[in-house]
C-alpha positions as CSV (number, residue, x, y, z in Angstrom):
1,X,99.8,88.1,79.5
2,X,96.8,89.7,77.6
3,X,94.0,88.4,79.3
4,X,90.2,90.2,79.6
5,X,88.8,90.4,82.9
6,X,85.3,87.9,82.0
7,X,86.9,85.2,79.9
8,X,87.9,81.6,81.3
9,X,91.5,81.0,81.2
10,X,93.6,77.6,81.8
11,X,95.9,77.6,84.4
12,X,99.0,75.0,84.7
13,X,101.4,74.8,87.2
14,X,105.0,74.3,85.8
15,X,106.7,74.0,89.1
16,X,105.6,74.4,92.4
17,X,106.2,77.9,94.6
18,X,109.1,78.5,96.8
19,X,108.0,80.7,98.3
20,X,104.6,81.1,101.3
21,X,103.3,84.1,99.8
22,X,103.7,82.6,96.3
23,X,101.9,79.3,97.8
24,X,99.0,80.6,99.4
25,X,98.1,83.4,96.3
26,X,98.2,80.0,94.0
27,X,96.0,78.3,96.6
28,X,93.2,80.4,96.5
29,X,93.3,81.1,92.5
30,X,93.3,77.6,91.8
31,X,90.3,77.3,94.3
32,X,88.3,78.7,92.2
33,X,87.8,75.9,89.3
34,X,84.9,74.4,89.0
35,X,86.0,71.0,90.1
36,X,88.0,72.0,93.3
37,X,84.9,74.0,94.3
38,X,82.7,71.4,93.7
39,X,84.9,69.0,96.1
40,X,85.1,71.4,98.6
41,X,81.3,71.7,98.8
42,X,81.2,68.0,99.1
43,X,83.7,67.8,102.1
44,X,81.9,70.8,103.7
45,X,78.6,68.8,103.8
46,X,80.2,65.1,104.7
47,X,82.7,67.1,107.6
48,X,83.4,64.1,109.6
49,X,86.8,66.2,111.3
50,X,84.4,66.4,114.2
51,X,85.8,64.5,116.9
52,X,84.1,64.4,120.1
53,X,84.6,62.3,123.6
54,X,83.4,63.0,126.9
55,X,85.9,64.1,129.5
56,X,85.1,64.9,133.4
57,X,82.1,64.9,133.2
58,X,81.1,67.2,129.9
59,X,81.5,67.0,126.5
60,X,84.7,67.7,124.7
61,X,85.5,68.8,120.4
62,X,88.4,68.4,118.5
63,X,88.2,69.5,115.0
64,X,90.5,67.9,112.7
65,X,92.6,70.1,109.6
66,X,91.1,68.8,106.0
67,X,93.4,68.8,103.1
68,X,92.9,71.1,100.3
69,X,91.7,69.6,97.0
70,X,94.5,71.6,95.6
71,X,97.2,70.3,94.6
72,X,100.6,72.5,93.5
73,X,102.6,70.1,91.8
74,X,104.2,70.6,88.0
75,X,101.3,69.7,85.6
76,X,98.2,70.2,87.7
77,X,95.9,72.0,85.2
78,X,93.0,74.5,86.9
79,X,90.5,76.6,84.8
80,X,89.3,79.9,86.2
81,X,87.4,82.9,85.3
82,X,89.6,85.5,85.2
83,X,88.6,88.6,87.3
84,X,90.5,91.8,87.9
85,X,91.9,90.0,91.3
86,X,92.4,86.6,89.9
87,X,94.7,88.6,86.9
88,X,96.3,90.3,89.1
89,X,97.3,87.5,91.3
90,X,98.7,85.2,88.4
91,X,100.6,88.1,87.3
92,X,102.3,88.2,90.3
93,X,102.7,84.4,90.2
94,X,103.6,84.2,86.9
95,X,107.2,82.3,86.5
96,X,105.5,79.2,88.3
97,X,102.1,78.6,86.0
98,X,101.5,78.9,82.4
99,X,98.4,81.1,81.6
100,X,96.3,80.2,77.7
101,X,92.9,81.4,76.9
102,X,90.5,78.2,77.5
């Protein structure tokens, strides 16, 4: 992979991780395109997993789990600026996504 630390790369996912660590390190590269930042800004601002109801007497909160906009299935395509970190992850991630210059 000979890829410069400043230039936009396209990330595709040829099969999805095994493994947890292998999961999560894909999670938060590909959380870094454009689009999937973009949506998670949206969802921050709308938020409606705020649940509340009274109980005895006072006011009780339940916050409910959002999904990711992420999704790491065979074929998602994500474009990222490749950083020292972000090369270094998909280096370490490398037999599950196909990494091209964009």
């Amino acid at each position: 992979m000979d890829i410069k630390p400043g230039q936009k790369v396209a990330v595709e996912i040829k099969k999805a991780p095994t493994g947890e660590a292998a999961r999560k390190t894909l999670l938060r590269v590909c959380g870094k395109d454009a689009e999937v930042a973009k949506c998670h800004r949206t969802m921050k601002r709308k938020r409606p997993s705020l649940q509340m109801w009274q109980r005895g007497g006072r006011q009780w909160r339940h916050r409910m789990k959002t999904r990711s906009p992420v999704q790491l299935t065979a074929g998602a395509k994500y474009a990222v600026l490749a950083t020292v970190d972000v090369i270094r992850d998909l280096q370490s991630v490398d037999r599950w996504v196909d990494v091209k210059p964009a």
